[in-house]
N, C-alpha and C positions, 0 to 999 in steps of 0.2 A: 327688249334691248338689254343688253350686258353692263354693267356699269359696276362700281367700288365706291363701298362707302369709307367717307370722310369726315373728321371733324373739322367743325368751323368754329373761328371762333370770330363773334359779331360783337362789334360794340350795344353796348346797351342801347342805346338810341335806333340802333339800325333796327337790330332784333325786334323791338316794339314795332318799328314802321313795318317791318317784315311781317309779324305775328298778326297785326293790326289789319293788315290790307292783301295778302296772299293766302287762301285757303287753306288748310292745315296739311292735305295730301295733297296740295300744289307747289310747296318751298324748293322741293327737289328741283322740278320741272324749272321755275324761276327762276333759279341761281343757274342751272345748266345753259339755259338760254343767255343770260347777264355775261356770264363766263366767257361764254362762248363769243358774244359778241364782242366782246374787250379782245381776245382772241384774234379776230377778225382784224379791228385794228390795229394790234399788234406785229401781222403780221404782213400787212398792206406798210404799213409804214417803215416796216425791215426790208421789204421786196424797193420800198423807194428810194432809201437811203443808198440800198447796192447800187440800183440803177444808178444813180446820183456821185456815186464816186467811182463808176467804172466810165461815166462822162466825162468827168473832171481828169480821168488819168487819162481817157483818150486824148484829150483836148494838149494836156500838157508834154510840152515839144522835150523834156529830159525821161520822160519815163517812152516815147518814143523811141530817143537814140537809145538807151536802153533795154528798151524792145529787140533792138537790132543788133546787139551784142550778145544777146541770147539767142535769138532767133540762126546766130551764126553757129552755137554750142551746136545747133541741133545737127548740123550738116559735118558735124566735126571728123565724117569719115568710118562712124560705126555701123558695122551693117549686120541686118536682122536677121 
């Protein structure tokens, strides 16, 4: 697999637990994974929040009539 190397920079404490308990040619592997999974949630949690205020706009009755004020632009007689 393709990848790019990076500097990291670890606090002291982490590095120790790092150095301590992860393989020496397993750090990479570790942190790829670690990353990746904060990634994960990062990115479930972006997908929710959209969901969550395209509900909230549905719901709400001024960005409706709203809706329907544009939705008139569209018809305004230009044609393709």
């Amino acid at each position: 697999m393709r990848g790019h190397n990076v500097n990291i920079y670890f606090y002291e404490r982490i590095y120790n637990k790092v150095k301590n308990l992860i393989a020496e040619r397993k750090i990479s592997e570790f942190v790829n994974r670690a990353v990746e999974k904060e990634l994960e949630k990062k990115e479930k949690t972006s997908k929710e929040k959209l969901k969550e205020a395209y509900q909230r706009t549905a719901k709400s009755k001024k960005m409706r009539a709203e809706d329907k004020i544009w939705e008139g632009s569209i018809e305004d007689g230009i044609d393709e």
